[in-house]
PASE-463381 format. One record per atom (N, C-alpha, C): residue in three letters; z, y, x. Coordinates in Angstrom, 2 decimals. Atoms other than C-alpha are relative to their C-alpha. Layout:
<atoms>
<atom resn="ALA" pz="Z" py="Y" px="X"/>
...
</atoms>
This chain:
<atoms>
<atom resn="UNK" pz="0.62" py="-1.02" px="-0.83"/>
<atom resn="UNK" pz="327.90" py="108.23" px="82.65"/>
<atom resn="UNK" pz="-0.18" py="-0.56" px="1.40"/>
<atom resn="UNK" pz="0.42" py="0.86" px="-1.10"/>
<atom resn="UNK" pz="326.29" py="107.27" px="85.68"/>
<atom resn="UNK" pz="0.13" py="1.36" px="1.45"/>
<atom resn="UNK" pz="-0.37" py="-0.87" px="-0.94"/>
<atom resn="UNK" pz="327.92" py="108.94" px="89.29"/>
<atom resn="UNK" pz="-1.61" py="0.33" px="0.51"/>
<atom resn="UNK" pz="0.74" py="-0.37" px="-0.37"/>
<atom resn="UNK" pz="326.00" py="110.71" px="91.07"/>
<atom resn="UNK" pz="-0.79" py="-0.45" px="1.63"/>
<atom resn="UNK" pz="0.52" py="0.46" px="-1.19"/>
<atom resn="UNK" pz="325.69" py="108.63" px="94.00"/>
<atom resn="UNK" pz="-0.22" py="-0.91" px="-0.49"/>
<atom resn="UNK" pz="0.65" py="0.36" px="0.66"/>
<atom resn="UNK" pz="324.33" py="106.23" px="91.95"/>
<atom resn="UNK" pz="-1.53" py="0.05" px="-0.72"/>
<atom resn="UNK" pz="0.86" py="-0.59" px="-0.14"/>
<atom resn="UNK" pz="321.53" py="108.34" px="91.14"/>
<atom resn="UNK" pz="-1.11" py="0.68" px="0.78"/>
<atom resn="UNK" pz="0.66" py="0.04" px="-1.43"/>
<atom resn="UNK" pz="320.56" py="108.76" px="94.75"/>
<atom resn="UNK" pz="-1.43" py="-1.00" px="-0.39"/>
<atom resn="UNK" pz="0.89" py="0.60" px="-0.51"/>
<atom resn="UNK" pz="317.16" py="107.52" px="95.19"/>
<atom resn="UNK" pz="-0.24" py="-0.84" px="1.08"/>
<atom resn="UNK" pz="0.31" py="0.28" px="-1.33"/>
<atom resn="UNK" pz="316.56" py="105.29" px="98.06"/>
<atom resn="UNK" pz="-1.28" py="0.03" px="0.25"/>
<atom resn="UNK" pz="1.87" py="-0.33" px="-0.73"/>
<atom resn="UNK" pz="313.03" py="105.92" px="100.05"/>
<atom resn="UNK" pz="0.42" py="-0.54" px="1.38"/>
<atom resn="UNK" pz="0.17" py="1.08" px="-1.47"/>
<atom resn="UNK" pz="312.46" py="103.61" px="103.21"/>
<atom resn="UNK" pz="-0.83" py="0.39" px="0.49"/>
<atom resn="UNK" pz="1.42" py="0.02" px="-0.21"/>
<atom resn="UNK" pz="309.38" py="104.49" px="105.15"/>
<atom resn="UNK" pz="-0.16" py="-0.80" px="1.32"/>
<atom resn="UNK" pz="0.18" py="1.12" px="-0.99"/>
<atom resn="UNK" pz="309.67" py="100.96" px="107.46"/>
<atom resn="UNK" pz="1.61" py="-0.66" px="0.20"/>
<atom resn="UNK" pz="-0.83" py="0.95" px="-0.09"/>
<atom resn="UNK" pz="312.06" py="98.77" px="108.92"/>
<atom resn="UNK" pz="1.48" py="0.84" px="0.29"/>
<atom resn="UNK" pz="-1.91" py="-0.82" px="0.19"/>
<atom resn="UNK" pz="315.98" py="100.07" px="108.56"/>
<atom resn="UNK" pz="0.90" py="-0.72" px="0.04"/>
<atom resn="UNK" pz="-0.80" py="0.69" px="-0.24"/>
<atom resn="UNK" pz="319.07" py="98.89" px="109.26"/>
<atom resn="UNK" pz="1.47" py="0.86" px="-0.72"/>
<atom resn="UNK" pz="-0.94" py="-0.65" px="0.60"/>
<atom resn="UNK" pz="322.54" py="99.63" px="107.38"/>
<atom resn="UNK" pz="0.99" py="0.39" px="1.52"/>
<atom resn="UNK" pz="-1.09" py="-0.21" px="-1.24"/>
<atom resn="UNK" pz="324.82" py="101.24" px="110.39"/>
<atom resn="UNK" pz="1.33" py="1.20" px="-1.10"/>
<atom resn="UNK" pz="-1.35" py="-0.76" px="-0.03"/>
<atom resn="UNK" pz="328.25" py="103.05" px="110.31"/>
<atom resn="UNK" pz="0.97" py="0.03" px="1.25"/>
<atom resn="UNK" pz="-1.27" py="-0.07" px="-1.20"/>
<atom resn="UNK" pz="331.59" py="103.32" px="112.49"/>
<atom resn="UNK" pz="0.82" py="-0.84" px="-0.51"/>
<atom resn="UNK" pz="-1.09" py="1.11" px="0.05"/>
<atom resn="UNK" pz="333.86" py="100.33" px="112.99"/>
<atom resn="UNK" pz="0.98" py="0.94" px="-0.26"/>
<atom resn="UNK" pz="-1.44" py="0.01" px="0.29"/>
<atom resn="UNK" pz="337.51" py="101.24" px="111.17"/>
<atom resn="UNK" pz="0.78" py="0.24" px="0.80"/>
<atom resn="UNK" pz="-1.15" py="0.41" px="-0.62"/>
<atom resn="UNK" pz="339.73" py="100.67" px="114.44"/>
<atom resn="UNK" pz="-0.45" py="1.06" px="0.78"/>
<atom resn="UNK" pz="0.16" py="-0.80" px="-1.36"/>
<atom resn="UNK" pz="337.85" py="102.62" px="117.19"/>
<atom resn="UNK" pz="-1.04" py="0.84" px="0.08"/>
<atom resn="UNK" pz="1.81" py="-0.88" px="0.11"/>
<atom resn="UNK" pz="334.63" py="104.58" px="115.71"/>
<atom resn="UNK" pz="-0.96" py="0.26" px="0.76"/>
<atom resn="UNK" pz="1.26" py="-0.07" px="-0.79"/>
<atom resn="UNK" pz="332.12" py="103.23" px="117.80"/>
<atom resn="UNK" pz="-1.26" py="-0.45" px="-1.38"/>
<atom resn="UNK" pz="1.24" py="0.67" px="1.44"/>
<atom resn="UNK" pz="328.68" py="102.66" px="115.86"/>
<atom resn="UNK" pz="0.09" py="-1.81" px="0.36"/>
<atom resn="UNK" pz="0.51" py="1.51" px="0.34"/>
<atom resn="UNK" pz="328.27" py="99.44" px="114.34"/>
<atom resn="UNK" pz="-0.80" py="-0.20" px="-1.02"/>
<atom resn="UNK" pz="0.97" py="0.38" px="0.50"/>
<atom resn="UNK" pz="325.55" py="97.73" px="112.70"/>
<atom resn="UNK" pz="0.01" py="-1.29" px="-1.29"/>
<atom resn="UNK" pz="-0.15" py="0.98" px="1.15"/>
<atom resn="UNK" pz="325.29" py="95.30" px="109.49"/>
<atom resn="UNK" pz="-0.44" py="-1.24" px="0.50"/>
<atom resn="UNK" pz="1.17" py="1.26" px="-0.14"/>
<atom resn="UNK" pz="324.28" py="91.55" px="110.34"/>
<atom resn="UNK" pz="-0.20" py="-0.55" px="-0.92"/>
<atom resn="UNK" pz="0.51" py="1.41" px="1.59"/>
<atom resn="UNK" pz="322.21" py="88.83" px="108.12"/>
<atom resn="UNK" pz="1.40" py="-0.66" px="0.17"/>
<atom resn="UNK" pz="-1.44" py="0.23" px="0.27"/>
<atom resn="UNK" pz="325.81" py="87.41" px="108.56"/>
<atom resn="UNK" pz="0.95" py="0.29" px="-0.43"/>
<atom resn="UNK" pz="-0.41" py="-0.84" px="0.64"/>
<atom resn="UNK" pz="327.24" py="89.80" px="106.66"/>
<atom resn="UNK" pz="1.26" py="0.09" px="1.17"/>
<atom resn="UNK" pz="-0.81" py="-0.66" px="-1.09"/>
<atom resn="UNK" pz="329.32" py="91.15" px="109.69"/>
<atom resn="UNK" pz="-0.08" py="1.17" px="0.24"/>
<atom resn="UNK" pz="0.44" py="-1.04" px="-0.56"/>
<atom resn="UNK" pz="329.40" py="93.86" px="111.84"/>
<atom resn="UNK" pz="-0.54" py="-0.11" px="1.82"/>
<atom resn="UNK" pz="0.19" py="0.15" px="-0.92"/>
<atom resn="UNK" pz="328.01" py="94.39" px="115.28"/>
<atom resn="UNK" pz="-0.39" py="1.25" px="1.03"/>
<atom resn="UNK" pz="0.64" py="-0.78" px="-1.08"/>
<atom resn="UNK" pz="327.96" py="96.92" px="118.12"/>
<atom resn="UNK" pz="-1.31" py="-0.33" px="0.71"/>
<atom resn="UNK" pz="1.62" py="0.67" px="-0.80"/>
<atom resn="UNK" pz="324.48" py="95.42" px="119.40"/>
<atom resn="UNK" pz="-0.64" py="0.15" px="-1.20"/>
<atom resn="UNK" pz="1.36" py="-0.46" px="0.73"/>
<atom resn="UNK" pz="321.48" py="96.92" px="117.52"/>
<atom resn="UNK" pz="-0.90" py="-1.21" px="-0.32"/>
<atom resn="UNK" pz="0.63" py="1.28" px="0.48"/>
<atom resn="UNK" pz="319.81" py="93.55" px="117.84"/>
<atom resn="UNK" pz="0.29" py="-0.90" px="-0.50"/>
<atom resn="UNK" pz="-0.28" py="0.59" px="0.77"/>
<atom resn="UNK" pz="321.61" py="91.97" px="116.07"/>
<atom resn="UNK" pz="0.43" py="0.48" px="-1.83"/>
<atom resn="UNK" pz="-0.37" py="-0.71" px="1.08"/>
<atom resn="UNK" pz="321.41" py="94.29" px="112.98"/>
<atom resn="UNK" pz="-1.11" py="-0.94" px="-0.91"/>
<atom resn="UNK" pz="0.56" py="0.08" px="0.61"/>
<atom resn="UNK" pz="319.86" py="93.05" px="109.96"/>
<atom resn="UNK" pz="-1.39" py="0.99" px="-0.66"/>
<atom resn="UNK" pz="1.33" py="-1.17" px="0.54"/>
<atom resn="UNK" pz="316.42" py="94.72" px="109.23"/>
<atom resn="UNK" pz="-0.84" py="-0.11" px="-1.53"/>
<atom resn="UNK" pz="0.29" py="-0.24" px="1.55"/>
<atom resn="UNK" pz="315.51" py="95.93" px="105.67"/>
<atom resn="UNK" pz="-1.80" py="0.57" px="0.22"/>
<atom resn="UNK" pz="2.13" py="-0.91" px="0.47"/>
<atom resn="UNK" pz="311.32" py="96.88" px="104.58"/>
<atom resn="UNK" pz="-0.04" py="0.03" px="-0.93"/>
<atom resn="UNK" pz="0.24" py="-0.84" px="1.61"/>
<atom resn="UNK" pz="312.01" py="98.26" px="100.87"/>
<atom resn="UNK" pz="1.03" py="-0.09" px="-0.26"/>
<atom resn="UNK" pz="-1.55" py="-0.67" px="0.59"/>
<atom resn="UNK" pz="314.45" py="99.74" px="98.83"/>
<atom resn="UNK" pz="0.93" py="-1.01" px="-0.50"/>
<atom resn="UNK" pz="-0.41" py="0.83" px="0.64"/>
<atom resn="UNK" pz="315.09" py="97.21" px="97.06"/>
<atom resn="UNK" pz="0.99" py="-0.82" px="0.92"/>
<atom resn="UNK" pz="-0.46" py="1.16" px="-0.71"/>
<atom resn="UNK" pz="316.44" py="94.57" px="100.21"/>
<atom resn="UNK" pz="1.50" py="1.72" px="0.53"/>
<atom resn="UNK" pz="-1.07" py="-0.97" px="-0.30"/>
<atom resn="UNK" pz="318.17" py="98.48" px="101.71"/>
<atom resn="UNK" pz="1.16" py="0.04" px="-0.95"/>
<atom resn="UNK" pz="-0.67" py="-0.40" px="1.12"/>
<atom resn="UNK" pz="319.64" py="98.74" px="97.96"/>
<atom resn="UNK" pz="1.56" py="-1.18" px="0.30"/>
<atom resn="UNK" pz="-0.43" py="1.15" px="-0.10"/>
<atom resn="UNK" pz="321.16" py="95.43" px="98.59"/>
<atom resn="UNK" pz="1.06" py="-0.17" px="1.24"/>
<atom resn="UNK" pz="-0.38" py="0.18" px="-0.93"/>
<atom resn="UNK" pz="322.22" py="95.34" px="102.09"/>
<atom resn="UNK" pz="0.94" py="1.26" px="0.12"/>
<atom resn="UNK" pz="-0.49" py="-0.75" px="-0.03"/>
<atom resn="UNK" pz="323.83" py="98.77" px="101.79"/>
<atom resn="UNK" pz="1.52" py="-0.08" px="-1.30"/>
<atom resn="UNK" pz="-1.26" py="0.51" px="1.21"/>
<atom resn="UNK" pz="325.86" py="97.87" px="98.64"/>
<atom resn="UNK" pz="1.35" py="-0.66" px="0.94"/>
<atom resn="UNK" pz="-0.54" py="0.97" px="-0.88"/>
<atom resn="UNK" pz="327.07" py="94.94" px="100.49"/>
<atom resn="UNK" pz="0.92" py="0.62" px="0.82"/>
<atom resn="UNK" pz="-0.63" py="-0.51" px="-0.99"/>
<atom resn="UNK" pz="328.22" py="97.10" px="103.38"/>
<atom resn="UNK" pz="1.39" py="0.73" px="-0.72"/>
<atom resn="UNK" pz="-1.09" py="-1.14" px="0.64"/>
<atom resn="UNK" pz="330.17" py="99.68" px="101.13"/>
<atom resn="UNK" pz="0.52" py="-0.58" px="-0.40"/>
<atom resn="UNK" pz="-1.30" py="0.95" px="0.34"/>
<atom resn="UNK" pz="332.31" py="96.69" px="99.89"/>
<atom resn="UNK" pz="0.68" py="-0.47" px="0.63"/>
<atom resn="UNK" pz="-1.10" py="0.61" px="-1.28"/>
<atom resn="UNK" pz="333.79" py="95.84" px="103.34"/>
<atom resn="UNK" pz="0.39" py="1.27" px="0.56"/>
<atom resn="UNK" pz="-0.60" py="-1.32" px="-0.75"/>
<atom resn="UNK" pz="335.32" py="99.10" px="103.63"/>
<atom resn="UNK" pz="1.67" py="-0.01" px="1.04"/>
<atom resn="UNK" pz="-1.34" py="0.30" px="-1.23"/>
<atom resn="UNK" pz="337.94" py="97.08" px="105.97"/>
<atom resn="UNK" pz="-0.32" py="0.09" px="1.32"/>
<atom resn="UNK" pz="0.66" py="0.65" px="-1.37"/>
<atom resn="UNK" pz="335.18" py="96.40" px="108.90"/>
<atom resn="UNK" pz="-0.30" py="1.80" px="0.51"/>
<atom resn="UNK" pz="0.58" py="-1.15" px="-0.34"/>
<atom resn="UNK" pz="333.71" py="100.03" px="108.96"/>
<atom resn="UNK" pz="-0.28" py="1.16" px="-1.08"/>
<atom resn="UNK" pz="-0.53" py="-1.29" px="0.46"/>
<atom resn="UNK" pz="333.51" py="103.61" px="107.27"/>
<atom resn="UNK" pz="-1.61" py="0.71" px="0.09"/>
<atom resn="UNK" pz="1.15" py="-0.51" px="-0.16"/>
<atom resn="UNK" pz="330.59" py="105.43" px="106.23"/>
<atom resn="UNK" pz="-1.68" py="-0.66" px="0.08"/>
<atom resn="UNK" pz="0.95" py="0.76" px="-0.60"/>
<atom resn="UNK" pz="327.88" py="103.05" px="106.25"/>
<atom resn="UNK" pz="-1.11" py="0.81" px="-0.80"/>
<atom resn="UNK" pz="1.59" py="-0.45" px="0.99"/>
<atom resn="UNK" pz="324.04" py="104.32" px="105.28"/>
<atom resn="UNK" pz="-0.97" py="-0.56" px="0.95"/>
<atom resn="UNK" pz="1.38" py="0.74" px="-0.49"/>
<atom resn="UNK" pz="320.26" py="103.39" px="106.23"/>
<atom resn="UNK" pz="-0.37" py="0.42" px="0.80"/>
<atom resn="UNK" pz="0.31" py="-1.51" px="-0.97"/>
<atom resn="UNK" pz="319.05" py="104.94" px="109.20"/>
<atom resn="UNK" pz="-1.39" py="-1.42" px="0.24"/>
<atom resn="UNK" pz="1.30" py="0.59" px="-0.84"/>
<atom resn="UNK" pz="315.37" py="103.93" px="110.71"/>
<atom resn="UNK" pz="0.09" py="-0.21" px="1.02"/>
<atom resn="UNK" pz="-0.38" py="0.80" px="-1.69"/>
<atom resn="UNK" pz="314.72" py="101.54" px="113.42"/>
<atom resn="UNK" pz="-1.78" py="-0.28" px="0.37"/>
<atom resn="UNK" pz="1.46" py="0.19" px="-0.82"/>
<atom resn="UNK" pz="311.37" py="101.09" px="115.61"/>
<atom resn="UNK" pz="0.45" py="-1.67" px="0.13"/>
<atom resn="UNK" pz="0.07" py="1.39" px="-0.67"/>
<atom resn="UNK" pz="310.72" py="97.16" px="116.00"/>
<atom resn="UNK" pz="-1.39" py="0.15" px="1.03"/>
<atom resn="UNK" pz="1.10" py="0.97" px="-1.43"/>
<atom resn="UNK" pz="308.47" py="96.29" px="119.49"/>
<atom resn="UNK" pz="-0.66" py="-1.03" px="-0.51"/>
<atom resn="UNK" pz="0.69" py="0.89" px="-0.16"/>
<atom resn="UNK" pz="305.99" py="94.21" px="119.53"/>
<atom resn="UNK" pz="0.32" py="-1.32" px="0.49"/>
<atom resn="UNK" pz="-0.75" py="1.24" px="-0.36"/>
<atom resn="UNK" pz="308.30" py="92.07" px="121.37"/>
<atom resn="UNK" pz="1.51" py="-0.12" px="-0.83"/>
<atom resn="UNK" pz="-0.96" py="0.08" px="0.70"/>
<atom resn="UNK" pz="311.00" py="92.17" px="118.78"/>
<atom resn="UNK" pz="0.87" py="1.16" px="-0.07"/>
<atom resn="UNK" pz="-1.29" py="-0.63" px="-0.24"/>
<atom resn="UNK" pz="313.24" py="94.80" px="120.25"/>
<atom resn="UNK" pz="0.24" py="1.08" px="-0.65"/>
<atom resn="UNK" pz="-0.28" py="-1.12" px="1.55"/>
<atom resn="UNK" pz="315.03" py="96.98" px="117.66"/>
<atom resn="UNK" pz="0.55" py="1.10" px="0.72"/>
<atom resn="UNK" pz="-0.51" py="-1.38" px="-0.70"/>
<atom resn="UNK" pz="315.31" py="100.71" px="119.05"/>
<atom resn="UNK" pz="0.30" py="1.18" px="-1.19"/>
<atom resn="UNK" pz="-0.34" py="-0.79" px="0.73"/>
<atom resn="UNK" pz="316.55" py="103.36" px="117.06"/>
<atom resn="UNK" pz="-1.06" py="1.40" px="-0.49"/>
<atom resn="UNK" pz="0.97" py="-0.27" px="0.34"/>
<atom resn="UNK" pz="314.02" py="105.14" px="114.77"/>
<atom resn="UNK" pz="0.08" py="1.94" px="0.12"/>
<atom resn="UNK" pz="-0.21" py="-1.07" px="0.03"/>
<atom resn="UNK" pz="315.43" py="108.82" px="115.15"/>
<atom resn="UNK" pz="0.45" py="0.65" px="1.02"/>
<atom resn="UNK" pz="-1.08" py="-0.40" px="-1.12"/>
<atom resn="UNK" pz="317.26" py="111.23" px="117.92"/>
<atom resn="UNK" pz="1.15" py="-0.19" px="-0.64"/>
<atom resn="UNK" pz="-1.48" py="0.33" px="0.90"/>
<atom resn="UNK" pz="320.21" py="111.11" px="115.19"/>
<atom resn="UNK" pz="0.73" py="-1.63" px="0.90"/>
<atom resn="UNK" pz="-0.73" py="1.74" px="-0.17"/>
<atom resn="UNK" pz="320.48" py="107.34" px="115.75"/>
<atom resn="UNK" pz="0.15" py="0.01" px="1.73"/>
<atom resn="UNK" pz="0.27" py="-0.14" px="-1.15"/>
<atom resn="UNK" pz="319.34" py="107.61" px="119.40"/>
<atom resn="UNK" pz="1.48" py="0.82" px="0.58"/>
<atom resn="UNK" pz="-1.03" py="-0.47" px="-0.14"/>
<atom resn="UNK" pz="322.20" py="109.62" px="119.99"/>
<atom resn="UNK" pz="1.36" py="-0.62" px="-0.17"/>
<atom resn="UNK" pz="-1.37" py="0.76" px="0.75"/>
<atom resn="UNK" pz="324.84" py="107.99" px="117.84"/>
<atom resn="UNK" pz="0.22" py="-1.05" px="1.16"/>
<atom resn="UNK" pz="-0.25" py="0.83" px="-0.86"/>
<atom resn="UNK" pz="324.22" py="104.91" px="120.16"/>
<atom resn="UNK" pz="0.04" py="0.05" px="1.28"/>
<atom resn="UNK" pz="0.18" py="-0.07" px="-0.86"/>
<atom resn="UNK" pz="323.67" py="105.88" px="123.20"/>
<atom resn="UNK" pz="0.33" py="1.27" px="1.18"/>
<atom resn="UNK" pz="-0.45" py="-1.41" px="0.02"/>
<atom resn="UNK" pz="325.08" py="109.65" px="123.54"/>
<atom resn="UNK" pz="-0.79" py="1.11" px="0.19"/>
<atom resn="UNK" pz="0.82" py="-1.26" px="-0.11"/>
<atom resn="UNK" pz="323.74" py="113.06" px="124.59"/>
<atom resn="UNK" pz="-1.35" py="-0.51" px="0.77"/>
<atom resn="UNK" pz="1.22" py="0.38" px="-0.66"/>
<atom resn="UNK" pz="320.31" py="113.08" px="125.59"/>
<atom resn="UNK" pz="-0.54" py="1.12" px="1.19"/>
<atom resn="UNK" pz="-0.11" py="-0.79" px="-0.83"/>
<atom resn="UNK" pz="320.81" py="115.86" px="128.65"/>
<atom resn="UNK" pz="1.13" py="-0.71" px="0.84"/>
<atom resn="UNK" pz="-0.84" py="0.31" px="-1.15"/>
<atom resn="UNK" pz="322.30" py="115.08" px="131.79"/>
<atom resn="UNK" pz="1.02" py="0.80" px="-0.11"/>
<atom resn="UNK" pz="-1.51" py="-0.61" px="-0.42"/>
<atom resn="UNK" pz="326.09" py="116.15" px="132.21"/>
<atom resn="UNK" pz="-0.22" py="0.60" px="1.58"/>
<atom resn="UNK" pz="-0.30" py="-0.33" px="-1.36"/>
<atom resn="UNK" pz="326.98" py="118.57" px="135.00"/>
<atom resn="UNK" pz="0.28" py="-1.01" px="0.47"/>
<atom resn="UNK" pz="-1.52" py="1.33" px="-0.58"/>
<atom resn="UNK" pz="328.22" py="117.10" px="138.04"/>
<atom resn="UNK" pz="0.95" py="0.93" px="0.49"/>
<atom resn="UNK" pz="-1.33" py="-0.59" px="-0.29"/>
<atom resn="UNK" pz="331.61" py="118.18" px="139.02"/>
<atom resn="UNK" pz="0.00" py="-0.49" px="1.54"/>
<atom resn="UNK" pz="-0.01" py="-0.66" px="-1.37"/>
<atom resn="UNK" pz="332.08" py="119.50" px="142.52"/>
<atom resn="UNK" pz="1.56" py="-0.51" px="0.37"/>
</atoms>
């Protein structure tokens, strides 16, 4: 019998990157072609079909020593390379609220 997360479909619609939360201190981290991890977005490995996501996400969920939770999230590549985060989700995750904090008096 085949689980049910197994049965998940994957659907890509462009370039993606496997992220999660480092183990020790749950900041986001990112998958590298080095099979690592990395707080720096540019150095994430970038997936363009299910097939390479299928792969690179596996991968991740077997180093459940480095980080926790890992899945595909969408990434914008620049014209000049630079990998920005394809959602407010992600946009967030890395970078925090997207409203200015009071200031305290």
């Amino acid at each position: 019998m085949t689980s049910p997360l197994e049965q998940k479909k994957l659907k890509i619609a462009g370039p993606s990157v496997v992220t999660a939360n480092r183990t020790w201190d749950g900041i986001v981290v990112y998958r590298t072609a080095g099979r690592s991890w990395s707080a720096d977005l540019s150095e994430a490995a970038i997936v363009r079909n299910s097939d390479e996501a299928k792969a690179l996400l596996a991968e991740s969920i077997a180093d459940d020593v480095g980080a926790i939770g890992p899945y595909i999230a969408p990434v914008q590549v620049g014209t000049d390379g630079r990998i920005e985060p394809g959602n407010l989700r992600e946009q967030i995750r890395r970078t925090g609220v997207t409203i200015g904090q009071p200031v305290q008096a």
